[in-house]
C-alpha positions as CSV (number, residue, x, y, z in Angstrom):
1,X,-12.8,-9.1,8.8
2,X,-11.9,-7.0,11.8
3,X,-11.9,-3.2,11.4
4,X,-9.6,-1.1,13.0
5,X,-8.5,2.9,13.6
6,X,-6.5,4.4,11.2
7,X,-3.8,6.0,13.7
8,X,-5.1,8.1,16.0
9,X,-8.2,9.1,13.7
10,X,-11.5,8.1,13.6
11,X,-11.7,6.4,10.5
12,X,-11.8,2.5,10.4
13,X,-9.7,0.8,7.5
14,X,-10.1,-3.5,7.1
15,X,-7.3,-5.2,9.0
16,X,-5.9,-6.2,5.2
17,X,-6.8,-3.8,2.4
18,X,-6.7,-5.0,-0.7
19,X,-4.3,-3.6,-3.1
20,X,-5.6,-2.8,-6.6
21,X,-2.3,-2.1,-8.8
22,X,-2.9,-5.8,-10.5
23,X,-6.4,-4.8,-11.6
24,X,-6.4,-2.5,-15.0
25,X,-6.0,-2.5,-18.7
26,X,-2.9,-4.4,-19.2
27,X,-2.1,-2.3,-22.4
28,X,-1.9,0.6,-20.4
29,X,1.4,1.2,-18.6
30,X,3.5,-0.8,-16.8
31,X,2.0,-3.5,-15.7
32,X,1.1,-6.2,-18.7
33,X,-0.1,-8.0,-15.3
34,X,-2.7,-6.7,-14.9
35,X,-6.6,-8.1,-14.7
36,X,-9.1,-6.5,-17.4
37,X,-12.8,-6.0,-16.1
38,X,-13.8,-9.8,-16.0
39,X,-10.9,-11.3,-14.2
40,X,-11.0,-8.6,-11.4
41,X,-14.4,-9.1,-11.1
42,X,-14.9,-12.3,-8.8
43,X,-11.9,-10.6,-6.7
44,X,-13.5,-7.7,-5.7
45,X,-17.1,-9.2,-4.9
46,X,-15.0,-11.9,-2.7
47,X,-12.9,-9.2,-1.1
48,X,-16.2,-6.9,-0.3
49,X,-17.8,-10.7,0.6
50,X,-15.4,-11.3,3.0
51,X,-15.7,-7.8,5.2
52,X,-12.5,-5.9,3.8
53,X,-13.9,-2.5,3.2
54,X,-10.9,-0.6,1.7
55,X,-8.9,-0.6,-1.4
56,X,-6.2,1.1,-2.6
57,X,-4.7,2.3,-6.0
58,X,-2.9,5.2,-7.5
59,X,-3.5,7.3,-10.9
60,X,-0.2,6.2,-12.3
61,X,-1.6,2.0,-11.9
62,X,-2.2,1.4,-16.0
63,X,-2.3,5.2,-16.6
64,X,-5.6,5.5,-14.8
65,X,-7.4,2.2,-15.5
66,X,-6.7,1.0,-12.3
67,X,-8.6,3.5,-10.7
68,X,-11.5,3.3,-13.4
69,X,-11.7,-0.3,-12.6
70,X,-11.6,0.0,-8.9
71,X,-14.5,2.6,-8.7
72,X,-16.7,0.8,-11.8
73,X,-16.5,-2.6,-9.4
74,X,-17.1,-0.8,-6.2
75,X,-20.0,0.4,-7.7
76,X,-21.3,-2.9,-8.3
77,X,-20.9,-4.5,-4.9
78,X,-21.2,-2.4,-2.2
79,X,-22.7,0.9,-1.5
80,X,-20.2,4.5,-1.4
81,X,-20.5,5.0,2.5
82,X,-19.6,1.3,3.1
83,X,-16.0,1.6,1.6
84,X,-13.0,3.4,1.9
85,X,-11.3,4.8,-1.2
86,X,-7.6,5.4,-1.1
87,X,-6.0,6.5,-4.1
88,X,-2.4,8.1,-4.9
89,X,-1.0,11.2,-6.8
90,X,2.8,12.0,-7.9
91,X,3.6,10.0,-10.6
92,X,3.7,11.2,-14.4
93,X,0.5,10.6,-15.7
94,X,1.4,13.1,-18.9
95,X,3.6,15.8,-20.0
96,X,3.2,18.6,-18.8
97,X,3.2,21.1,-16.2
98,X,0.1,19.4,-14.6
99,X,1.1,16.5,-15.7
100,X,3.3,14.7,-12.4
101,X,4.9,16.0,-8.9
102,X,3.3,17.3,-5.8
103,X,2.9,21.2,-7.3
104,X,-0.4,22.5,-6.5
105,X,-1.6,23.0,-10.0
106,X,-0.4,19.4,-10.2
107,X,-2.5,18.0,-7.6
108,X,-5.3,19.8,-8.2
109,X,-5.6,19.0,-11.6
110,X,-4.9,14.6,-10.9
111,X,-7.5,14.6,-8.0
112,X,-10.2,16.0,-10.3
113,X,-8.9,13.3,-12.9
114,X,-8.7,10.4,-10.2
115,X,-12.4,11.7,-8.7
116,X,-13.9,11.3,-12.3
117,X,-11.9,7.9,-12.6
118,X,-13.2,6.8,-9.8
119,X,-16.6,7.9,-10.1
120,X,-17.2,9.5,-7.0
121,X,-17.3,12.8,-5.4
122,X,-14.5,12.4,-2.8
123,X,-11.4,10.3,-2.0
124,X,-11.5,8.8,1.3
125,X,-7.5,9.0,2.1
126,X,-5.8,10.8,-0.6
127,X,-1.9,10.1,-0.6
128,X,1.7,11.2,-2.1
129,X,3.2,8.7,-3.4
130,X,6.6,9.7,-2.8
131,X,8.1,12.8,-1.7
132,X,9.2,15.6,-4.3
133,X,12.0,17.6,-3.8
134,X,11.5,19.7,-6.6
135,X,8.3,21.2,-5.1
136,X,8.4,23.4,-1.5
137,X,6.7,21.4,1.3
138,X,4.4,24.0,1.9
139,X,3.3,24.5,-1.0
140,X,2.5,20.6,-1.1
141,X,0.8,20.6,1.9
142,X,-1.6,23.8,1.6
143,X,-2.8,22.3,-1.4
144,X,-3.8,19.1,0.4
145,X,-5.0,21.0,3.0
146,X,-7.3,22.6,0.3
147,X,-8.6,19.7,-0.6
148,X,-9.6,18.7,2.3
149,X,-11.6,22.0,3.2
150,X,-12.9,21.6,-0.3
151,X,-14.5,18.3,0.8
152,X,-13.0,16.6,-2.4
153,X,-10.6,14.2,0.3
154,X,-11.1,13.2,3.7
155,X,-7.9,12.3,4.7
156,X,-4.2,12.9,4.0
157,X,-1.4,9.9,3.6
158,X,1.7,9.9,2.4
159,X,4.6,6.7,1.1
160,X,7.8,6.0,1.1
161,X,10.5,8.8,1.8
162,X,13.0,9.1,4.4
163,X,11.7,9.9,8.3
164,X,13.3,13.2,8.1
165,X,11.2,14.2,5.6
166,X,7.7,12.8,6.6
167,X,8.5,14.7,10.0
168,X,9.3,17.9,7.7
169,X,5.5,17.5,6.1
170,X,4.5,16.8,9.1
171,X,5.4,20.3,11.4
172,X,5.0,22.3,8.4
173,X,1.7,21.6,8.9
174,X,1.4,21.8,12.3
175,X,2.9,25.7,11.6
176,X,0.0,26.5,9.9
177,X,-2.6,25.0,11.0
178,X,-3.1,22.7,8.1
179,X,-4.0,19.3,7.6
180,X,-1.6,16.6,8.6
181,X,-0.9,13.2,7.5
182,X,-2.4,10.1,9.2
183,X,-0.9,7.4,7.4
184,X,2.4,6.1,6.0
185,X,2.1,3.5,3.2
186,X,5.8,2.2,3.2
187,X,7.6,-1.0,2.4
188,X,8.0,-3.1,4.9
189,X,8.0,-7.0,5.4
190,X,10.6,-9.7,6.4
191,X,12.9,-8.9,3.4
192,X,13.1,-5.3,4.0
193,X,12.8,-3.8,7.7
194,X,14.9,-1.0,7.6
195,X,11.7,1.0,8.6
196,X,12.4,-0.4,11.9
197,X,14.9,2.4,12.3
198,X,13.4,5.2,12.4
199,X,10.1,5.7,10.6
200,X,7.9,3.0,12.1
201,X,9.0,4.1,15.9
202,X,8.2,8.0,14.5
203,X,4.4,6.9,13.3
204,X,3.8,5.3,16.5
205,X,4.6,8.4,18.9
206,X,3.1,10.6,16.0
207,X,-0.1,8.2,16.0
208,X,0.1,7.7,12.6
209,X,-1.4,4.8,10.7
210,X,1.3,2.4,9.0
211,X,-0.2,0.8,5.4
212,X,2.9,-1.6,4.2
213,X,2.8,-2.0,0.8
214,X,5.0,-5.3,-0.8
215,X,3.7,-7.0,2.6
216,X,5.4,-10.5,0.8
217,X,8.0,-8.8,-0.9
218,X,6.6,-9.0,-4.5
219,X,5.7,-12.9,-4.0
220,X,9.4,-13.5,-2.8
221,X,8.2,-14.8,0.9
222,X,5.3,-17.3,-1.3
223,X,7.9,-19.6,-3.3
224,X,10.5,-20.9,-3.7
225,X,13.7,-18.0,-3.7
226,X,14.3,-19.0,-7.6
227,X,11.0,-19.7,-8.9
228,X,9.6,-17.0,-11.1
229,X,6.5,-15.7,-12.5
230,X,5.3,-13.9,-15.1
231,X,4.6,-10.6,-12.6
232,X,8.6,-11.2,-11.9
233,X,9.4,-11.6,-15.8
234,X,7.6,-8.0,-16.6
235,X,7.9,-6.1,-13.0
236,X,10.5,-3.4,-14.0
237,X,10.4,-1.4,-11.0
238,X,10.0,-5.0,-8.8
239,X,13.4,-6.5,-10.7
240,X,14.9,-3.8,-9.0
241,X,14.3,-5.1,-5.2
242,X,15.4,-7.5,-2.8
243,X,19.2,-8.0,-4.1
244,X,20.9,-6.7,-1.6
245,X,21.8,-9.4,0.8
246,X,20.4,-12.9,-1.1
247,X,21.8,-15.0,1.3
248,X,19.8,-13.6,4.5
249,X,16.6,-13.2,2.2
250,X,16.8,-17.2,1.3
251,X,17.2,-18.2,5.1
252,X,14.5,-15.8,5.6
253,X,12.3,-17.5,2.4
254,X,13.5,-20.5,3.6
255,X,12.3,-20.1,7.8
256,X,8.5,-18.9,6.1
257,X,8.5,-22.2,4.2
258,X,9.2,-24.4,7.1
259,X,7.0,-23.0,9.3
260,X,3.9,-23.1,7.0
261,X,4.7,-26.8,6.4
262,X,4.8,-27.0,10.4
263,X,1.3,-25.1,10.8
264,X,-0.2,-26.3,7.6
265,X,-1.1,-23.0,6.3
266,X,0.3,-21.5,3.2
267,X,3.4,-19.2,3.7
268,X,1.6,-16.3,2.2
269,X,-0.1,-16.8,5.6
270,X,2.8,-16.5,7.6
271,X,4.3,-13.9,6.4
272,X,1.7,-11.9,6.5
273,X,0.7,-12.9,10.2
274,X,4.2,-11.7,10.9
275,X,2.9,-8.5,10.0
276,X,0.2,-7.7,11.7
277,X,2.1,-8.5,14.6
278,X,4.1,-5.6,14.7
279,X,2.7,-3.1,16.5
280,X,3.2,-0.1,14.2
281,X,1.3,-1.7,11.5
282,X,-2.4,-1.0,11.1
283,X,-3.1,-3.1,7.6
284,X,-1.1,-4.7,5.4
285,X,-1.8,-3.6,1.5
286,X,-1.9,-7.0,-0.4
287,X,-2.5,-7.7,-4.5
288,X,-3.9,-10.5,-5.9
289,X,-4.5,-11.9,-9.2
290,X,-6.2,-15.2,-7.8
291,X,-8.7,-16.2,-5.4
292,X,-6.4,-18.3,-3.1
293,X,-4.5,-14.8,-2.6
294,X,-7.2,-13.4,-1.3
295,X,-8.2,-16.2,0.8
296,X,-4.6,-16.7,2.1
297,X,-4.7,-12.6,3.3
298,X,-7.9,-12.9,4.8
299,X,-6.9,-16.3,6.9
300,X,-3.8,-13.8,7.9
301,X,-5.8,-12.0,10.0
302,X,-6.7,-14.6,11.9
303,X,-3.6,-16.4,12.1
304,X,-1.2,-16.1,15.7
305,X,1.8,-17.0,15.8
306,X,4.1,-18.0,18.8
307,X,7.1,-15.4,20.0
308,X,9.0,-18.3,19.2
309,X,7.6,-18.3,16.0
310,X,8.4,-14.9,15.1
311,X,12.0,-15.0,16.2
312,X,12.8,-17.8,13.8
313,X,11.0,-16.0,11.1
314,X,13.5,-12.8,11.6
315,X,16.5,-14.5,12.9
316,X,18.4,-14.2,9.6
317,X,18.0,-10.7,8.5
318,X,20.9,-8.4,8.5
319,X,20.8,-4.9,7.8
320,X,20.8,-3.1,4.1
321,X,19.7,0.2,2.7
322,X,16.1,0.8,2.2
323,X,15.2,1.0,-1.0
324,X,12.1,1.5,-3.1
325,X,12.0,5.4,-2.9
């Protein structure tokens, strides 16, 4: 698996990261999706196998499991300096004070809860999962910066939120002197490009790293446009995405399909390929539940396709409002 620079840093992130929301106790949350311990298992060892060397979750994935998971398997197949961590605060984990947001006392008190999750003594890239607009910037920021200097994170990221505001983040630190994001973990994919706009073209002049999350637009781009799933039958917050414009998305479906009966390949393939051809994106964040997933996003990476190719693929998509925030 290729490594590559995370934005203009110095850290190097797996060319597909492997997204652990669909690992935790699926009695926990939101997601009664989810793989326990012994399903996740194989996963992991194949992904750490296979050369991807960073993973990503968030405290709010099963209420914590997730990270518990993620760190306990980590811990069984590959050694602390040979993998990069990424991890999320913002979302309620409890009532409370302390409990959600991006105050200080907030994130202070969810990155000591995700460290012990995790089982380790610092989060490689430590991100917000959205933006609050209850909580001054600065004070957001400072306390990020803090723990940083504390040594408890080594790197900043932040997700979805409009450009405007990452670029507010992102000079309020610059003012004073504090640590600044390297990474944007957005939605982005061929059912949703409204990033194209504005927020991918700012985190290429910023140098910033861009970390799509929903790279197949919550299995859409994989099957058939009707088909479902139990994931589709039990994803509240996914239900709510990619409804906008149905007739552009099942010409889109419907060009992926095509083209991986052309090329052989699955479509999860080609979807993803179209990804990492775009030159904002560093890595693509990709779940699994099954071992062909992860075999599919590793083949990605390896995957070209033709500029022919990728005109068919996003020929049909008309404009619509982002979404996901």
């Amino acid at each position: 698996m290729e490594q590559i620079r995370l934005g203009r840093t110095g850290l190097e992130v797996s060319r597909v990261i492997l997204g652990c929301m669909s690992f935790g106790d699926p009695k926990q949350g939101n997601h009664p999706w989810s793989l326990g311990i012994e399903e996740a298992r194989p996963l992991v060892r194949q992904a750490v196998e296979a050369g991807i060397t960073t993973f990503d979750t968030a405290n709010v994935y099963s209420l914590g499991s997730s990270e518990e998971l993620t760190g306990q398997l980590l811990g069984e197949f590959a050694r602390r300096e040979e993998v990069v961590i990424a991890t999320k605060v913002h979302g309620r984990m409890h009532e409370g004070p302390k409990g959600g947001g991006l105050s200080r006392a907030a994130i202070f008190t969810q990155a000591e809860a995700s460290l012990r999750r995790l089982g380790t003594d610092y989060i490689d890239l430590y991100q917000i999962h959205r933006y609050d607009p209850h909580t001054p910037v600065e004070e957001t920021m400072e306390a990020l910066h803090d723990l940083v200097r504390a040594g408890k994170v080594r790197y900043i990221g932040a997700s979805s939120m409009w450009t405007w505001q990452f670029a507010k983040a992102q000079y309020t630190a610059d003012l004073h002197g504090w640590t600044r994001f390297v990474s944007m973990q957005d939605q982005y994919n061929l059912l949703m490009r409204e990033e194209e706009r504005e927020m991918l073209p700012f985190c290429e002049d910023q140098g910033v790293g861009v970390l799509p999350w929903s790279p197949l637009a919550r299995g859409r781009l994989t099957r058939d446009w009707d088909a479902t799933t139990p994931r589709t039958e039990t994803d509240r917050f996914g239900g709510t995405l990619y409804h906008q414009a149905e007739d552009s998305d099942r010409a889109t479906v419907k060009a992926v399909a095509d083209l991986a009966e052309q090329r052989g390949v699955s479509r999860a393939q080609i979807a993803l390929a179209w990804l990492l051809h775009r030159s904002a994106v560093t890595a693509p964040i990709v779940g699994v539940t099954k071992a062909q997933h992860l075999t599919d996003a590793i083949a990605a990476a390896e995957l070209r396709l033709g500029d022919d190719e990728i005109d068919r693929l996003g020929e049909h998509y008309v404009p619509r409002a982002s979404e996901g925030f």
